[in-house]
DOBA-598562 format. One record per atom (N, C-alpha, C): atom name; residue in three letters; x, y, z; residue number from 1. Coordinates in steps of 0.02 Angstrom, whole numbers, plus 50000, padded with zeros to 5 digits. Example, Ala and Ser with C-alpha at 12.3 -4.5 7.8 and 13.67 -1.06 7.14 Angstrom:
SITE  atom  rest     px     py     pz   nr
SITE     N   ala  50660  49716  50390    1
SITE    CA   ala  50615  49775  50390    1
SITE     C   ala  50660  49835  50390    1
SITE     N   ser  50642  49888  50354    2
SITE    CA   ser  50684  49947  50357    2
SITE     C   ser  50645  50002  50394    2
//
This chain:
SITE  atom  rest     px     py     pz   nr
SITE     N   unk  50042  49942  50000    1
SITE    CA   unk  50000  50000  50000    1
SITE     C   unk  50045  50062  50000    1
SITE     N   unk  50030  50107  49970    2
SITE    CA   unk  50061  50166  49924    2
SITE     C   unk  50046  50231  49977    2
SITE     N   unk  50063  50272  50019    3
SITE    CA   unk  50045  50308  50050    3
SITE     C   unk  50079  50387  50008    3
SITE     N   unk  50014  50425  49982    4
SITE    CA   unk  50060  50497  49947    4
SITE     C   unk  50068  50546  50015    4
SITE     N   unk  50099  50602  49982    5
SITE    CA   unk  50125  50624  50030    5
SITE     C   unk  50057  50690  50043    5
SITE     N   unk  50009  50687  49993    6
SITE    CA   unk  49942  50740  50006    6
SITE     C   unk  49895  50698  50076    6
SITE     N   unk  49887  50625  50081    7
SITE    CA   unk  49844  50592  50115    7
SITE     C   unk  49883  50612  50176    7
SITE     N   unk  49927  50607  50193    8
SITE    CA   unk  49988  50605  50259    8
SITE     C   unk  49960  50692  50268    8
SITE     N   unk  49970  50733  50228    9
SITE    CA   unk  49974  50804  50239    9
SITE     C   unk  49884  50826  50258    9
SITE     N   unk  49833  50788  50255   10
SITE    CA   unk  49767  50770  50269   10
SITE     C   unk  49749  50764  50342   10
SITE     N   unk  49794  50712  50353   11
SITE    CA   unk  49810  50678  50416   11
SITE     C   unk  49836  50730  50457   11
SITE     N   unk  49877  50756  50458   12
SITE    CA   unk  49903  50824  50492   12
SITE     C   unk  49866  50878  50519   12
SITE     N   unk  49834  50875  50445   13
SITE    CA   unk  49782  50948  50456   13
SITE     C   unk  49729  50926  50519   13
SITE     N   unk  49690  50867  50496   14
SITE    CA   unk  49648  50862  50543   14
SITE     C   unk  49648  50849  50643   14
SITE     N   unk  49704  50819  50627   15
SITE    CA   unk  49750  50794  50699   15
SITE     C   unk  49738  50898  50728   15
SITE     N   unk  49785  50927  50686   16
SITE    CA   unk  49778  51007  50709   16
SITE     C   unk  49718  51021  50719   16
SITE     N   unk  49654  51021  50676   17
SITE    CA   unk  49608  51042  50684   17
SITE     C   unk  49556  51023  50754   17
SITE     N   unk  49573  50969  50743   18
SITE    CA   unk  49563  50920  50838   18
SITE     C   unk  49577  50955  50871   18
SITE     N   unk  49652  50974  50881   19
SITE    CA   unk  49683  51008  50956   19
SITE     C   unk  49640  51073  50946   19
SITE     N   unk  49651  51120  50921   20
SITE    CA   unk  49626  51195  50908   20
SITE     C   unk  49543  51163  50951   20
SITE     N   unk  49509  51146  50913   21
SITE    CA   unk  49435  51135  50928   21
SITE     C   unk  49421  51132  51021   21
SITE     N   unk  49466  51081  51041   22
SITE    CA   unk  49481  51055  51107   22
SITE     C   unk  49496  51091  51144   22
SITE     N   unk  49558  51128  51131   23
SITE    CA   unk  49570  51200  51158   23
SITE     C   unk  49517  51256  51181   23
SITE     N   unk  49475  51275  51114   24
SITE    CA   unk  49418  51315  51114   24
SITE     C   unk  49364  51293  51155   24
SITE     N   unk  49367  51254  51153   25
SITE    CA   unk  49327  51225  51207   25
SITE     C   unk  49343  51213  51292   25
SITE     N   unk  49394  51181  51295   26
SITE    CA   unk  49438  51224  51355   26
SITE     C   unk  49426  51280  51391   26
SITE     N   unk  49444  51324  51343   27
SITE    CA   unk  49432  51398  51349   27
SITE     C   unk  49366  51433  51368   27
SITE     N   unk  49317  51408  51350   28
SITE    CA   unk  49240  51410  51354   28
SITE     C   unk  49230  51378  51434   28
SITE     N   unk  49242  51323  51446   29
SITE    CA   unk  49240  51309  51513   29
SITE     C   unk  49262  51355  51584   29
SITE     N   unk  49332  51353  51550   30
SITE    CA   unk  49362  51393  51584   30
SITE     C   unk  49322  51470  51607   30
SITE     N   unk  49309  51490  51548   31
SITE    CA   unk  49269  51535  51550   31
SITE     C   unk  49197  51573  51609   31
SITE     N   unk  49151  51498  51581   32
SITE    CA   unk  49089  51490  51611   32
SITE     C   unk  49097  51471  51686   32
SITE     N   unk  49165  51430  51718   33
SITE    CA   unk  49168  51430  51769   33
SITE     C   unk  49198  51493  51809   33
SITE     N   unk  49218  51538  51789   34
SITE    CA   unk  49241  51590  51812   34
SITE     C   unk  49188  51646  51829   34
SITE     N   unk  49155  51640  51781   35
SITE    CA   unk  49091  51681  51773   35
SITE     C   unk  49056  51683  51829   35
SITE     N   unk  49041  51604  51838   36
SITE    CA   unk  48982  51600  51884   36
SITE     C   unk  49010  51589  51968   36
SITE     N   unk  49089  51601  51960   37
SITE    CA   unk  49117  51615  52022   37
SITE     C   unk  49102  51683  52046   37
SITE     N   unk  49109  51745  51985   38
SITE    CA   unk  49118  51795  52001   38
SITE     C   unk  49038  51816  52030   38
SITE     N   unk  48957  51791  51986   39
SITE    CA   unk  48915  51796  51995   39
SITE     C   unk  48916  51810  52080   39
SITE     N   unk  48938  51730  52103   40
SITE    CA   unk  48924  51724  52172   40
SITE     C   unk  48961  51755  52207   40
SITE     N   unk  48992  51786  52213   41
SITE    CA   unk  49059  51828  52233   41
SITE     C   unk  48995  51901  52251   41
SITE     N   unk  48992  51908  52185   42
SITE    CA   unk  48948  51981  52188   42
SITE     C   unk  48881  51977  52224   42
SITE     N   unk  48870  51908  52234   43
SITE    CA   unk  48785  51903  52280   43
SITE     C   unk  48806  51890  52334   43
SITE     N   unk  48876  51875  52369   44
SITE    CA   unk  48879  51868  52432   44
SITE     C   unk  48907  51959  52452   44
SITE     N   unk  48930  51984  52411   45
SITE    CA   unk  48963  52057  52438   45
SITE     C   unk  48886  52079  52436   45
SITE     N   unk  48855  52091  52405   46
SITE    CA   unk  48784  52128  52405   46
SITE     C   unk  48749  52104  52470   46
SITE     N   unk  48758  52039  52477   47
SITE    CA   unk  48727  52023  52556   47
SITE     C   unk  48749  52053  52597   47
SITE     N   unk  48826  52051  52589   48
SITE    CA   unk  48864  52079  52672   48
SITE     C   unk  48847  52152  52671   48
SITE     N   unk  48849  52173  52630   49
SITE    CA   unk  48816  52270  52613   49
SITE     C   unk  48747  52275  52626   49
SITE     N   unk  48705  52226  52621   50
SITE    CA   unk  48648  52247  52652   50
SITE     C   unk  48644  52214  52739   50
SITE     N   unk  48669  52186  52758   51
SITE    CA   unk  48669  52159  52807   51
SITE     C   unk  48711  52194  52851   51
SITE     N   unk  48761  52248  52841   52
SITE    CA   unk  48781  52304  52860   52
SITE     C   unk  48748  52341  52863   52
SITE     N   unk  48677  52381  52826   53
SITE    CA   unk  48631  52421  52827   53
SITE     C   unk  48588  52400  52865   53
SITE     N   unk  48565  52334  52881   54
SITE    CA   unk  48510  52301  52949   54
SITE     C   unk  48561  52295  53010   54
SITE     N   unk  48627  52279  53022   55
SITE    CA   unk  48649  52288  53096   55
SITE     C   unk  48668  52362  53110   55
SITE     N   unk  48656  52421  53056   56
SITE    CA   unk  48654  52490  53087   56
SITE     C   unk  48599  52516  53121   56
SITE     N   unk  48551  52495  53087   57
SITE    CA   unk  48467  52508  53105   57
SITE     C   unk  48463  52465  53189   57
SITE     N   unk  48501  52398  53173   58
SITE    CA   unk  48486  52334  53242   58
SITE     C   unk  48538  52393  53282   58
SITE     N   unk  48594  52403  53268   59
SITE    CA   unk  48612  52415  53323   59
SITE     C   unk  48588  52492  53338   59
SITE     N   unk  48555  52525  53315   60
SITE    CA   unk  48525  52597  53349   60
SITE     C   unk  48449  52573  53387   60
SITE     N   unk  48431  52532  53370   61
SITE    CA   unk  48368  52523  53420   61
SITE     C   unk  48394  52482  53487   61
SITE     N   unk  48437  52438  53467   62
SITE    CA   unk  48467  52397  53524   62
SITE     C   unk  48509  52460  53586   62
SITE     N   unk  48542  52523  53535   63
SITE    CA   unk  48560  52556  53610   63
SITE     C   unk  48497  52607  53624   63
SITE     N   unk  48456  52604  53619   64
SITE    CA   unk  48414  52651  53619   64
SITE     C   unk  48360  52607  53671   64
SITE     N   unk  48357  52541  53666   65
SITE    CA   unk  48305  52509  53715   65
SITE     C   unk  48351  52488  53774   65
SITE     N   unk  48415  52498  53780   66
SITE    CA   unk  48489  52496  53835   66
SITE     C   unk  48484  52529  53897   66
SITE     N   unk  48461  52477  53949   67
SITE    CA   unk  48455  52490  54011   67
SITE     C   unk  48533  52544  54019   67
SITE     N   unk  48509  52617  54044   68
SITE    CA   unk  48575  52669  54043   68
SITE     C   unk  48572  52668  54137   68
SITE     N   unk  48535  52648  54166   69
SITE    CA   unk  48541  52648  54254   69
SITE     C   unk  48599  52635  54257   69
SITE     N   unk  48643  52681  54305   70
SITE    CA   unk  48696  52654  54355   70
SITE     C   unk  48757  52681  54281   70
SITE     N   unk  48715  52736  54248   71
SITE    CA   unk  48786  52761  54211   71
SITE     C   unk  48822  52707  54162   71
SITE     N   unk  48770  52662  54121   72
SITE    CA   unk  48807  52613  54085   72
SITE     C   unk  48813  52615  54015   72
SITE     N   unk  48836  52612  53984   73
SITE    CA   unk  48833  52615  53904   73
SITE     C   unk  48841  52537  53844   73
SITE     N   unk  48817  52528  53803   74
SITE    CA   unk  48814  52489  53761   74
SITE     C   unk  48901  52499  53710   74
SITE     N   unk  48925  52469  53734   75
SITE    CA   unk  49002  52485  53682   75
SITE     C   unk  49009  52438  53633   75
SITE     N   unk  48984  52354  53613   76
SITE    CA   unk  49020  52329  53567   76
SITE     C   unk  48940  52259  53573   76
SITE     N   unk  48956  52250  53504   77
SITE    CA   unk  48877  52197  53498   77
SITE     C   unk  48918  52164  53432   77
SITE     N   unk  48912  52103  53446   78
SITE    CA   unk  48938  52051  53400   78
SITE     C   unk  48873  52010  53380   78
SITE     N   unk  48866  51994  53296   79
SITE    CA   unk  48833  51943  53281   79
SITE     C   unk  48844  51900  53245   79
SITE     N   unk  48824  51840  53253   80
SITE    CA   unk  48847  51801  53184   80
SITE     C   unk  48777  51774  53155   80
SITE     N   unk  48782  51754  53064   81
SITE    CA   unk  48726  51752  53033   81
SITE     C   unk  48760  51687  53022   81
SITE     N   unk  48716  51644  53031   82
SITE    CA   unk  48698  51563  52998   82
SITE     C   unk  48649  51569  52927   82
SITE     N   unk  48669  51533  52879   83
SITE    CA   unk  48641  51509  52803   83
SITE     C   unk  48566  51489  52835   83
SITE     N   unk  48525  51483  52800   84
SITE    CA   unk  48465  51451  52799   84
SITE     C   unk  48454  51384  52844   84
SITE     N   unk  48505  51357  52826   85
SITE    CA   unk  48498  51281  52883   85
SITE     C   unk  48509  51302  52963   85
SITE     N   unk  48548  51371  52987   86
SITE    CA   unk  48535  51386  53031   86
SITE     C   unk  48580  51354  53082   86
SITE     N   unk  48575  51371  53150   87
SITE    CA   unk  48643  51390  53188   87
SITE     C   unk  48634  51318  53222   87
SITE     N   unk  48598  51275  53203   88
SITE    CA   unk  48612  51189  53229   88
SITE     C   unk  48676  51162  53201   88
SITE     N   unk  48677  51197  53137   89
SITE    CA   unk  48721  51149  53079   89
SITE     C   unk  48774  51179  53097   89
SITE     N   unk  48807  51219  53120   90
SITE    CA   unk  48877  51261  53114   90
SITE     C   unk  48872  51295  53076   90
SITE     N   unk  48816  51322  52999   91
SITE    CA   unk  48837  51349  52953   91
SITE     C   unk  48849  51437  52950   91
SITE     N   unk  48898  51435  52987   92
SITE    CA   unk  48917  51511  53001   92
SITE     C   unk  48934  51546  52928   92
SITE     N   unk  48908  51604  52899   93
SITE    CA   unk  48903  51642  52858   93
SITE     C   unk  48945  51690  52843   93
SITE     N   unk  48897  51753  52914   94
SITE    CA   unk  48958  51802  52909   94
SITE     C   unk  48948  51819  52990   94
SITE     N   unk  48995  51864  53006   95
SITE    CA   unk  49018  51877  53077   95
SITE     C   unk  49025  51971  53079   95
SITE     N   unk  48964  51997  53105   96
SITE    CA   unk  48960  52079  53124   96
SITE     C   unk  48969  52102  53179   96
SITE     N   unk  49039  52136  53169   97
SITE    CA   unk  49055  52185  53243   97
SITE     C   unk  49042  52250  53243   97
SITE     N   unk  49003  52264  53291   98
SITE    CA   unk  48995  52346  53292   98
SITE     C   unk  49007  52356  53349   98
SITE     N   unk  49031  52453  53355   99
SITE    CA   unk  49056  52456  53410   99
SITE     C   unk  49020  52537  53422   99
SITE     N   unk  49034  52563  53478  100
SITE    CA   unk  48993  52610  53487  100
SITE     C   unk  49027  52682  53516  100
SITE     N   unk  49030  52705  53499  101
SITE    CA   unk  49060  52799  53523  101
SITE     C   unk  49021  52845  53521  101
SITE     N   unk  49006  52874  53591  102
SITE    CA   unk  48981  52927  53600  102
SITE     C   unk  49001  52997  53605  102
SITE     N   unk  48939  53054  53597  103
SITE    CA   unk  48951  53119  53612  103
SITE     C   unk  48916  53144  53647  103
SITE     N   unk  48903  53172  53737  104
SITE    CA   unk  48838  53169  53755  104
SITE     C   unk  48846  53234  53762  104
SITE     N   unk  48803  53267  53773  105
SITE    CA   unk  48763  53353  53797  105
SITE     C   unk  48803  53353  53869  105
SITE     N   unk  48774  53338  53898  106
SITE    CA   unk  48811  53345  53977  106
SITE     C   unk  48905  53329  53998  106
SITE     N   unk  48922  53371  54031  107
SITE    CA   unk  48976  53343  54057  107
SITE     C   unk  48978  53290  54111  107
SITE     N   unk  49027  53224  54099  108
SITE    CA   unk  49012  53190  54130  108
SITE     C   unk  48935  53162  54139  108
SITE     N   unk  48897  53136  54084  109
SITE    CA   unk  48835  53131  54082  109
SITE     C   unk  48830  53032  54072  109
SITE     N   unk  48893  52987  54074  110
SITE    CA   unk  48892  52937  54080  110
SITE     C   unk  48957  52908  54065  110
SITE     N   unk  48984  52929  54128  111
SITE    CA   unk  49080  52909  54133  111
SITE     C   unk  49102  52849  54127  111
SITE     N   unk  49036  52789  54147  112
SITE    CA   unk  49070  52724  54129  112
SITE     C   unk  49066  52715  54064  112
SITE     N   unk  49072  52745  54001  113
SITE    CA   unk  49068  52725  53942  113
SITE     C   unk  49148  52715  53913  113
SITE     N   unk  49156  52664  53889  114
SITE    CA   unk  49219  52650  53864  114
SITE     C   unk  49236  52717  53804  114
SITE     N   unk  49176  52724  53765  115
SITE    CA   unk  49211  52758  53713  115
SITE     C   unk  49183  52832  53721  115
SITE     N   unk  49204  52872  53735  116
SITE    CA   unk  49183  52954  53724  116
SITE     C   unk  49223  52981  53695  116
SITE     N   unk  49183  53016  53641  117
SITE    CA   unk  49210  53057  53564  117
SITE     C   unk  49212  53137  53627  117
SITE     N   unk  49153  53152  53638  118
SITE    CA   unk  49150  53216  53662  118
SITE     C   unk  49106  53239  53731  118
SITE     N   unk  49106  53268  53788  119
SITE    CA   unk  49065  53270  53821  119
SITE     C   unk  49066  53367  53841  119
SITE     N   unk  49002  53359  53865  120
SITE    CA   unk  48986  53434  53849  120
SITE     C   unk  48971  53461  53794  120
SITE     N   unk  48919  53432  53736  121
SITE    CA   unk  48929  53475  53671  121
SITE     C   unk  48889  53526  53664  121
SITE     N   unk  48805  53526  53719  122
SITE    CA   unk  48764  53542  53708  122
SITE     C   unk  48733  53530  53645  122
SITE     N   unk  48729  53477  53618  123
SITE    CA   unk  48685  53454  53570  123
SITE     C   unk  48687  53378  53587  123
SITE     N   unk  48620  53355  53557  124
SITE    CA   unk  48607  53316  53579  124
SITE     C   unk  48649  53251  53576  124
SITE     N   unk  48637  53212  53630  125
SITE    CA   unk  48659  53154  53616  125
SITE     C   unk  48693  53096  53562  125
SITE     N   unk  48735  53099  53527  126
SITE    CA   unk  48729  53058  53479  126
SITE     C   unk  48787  52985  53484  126
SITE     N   unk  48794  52954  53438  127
SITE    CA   unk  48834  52914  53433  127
SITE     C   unk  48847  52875  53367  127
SITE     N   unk  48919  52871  53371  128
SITE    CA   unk  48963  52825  53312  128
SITE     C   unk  48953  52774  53297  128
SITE     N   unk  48942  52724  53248  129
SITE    CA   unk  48943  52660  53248  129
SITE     C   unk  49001  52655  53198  129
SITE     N   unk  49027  52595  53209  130
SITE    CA   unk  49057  52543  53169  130
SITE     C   unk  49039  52502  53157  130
SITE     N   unk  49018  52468  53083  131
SITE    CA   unk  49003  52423  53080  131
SITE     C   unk  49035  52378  53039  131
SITE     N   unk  49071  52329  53033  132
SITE    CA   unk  49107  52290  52989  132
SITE     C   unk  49085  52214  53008  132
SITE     N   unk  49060  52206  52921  133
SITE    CA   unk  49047  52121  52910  133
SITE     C   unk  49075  52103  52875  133
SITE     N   unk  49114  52016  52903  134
SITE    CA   unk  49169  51970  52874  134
SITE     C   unk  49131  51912  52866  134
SITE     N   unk  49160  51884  52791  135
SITE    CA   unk  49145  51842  52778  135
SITE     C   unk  49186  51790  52823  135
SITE     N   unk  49144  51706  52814  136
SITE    CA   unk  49179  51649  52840  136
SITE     C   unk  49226  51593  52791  136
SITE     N   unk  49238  51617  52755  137
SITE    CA   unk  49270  51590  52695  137
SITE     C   unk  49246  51558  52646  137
SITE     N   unk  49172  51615  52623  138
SITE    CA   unk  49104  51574  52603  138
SITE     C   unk  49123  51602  52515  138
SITE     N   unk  49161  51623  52486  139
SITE    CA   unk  49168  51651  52440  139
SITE     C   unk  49260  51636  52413  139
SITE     N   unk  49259  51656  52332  140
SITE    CA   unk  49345  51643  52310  140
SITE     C   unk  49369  51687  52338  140
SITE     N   unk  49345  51750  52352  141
SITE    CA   unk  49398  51809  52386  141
SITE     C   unk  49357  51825  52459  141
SITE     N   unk  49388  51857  52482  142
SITE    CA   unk  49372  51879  52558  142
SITE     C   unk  49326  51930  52549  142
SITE     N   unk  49280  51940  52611  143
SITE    CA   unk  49226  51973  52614  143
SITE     C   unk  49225  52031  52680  143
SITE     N   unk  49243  52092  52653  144
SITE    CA   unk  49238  52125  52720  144
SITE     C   unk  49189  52198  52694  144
SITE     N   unk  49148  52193  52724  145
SITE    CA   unk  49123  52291  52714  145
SITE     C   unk  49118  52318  52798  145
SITE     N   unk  49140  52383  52773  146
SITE    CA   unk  49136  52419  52861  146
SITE     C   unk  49082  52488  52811  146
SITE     N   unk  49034  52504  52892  147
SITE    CA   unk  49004  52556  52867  147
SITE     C   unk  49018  52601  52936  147
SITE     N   unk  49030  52670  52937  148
SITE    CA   unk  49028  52711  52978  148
SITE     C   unk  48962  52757  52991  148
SITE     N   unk  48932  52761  53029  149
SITE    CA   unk  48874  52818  53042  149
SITE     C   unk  48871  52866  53108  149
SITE     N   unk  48827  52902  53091  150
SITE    CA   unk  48808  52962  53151  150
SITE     C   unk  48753  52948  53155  150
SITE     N   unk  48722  52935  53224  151
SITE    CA   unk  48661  52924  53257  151
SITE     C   unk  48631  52963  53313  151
SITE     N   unk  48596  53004  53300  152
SITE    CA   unk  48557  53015  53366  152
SITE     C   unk  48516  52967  53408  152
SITE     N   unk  48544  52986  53460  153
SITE    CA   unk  48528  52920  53515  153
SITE     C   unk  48455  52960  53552  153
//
């Protein structure tokens, strides 16, 4: 059997045309899995950003219903959010620390407070929050948002 050298040069082409195809396709995978990493990436940061906007609100009603007898202040409130299955399973989410700084009207108007910005301002009452939520390693990159606010207390 007679092999020319066009059938051999046939053979070549297509062998190439294989890899290229395979490749492209590769590439496409590659692709679509990246994608739908980033998707979820962007729906867990949108969570932690809104869930920063509900422990600013939680924590201004929480110091606002804060037994203050005996000169006491609310300085630091930790939470953690469990997934849907909920805090039987371990499935810890994300983890919110806020912390609390005040400015009161009066001098000396509640000395056991760890944090005082200002006392004496004659205006009213207010206070600082911090709020920063971390992810639990629920995402490809790390998850942190901090929000700062001014609150009248």
């Amino acid at each position: 059997m007679y092999v020319t050298k066009r059938s051999a040069f046939a053979m070549i082409l297509a062998i190439f045309v294989v890899v290229l195809v395979a490749l492209g396709g590769l590439l496409l995978l590659r692709n679509a899995s990246t994608g739908s990493k980033s998707i979820g990436d962007n729906y867990l940061q949108a969570q932690a950003e809104l869930l920063a906007d509900s422990a600013t609100e939680f924590a201004v009603m929480r110091a606002q219903g804060f037994d203050r007898t005996g000169n006491h202040c609310l300085n630091n409130l930790n939470i953690t959010v469990y997934n849907a299955n909920g805090a039987a399973n371990g499935n810890e989410m994300f983890d919110i620390a806020i912390s609390y700084a005040y400015s009161f009207r009066y001098l000396n108007q509640n000395p056991n407070c760890a944090n005082i910005l200002a006392d004496n301002t004659g205006k009213d009452t207010m206070m600082m929050l911090d709020v920063t939520v971390t992810d639990h390693n629920i995402s490809t990159q790390p998850i942190r948002v901090h929000k700062r606010s001014w609150q009248k207390l």
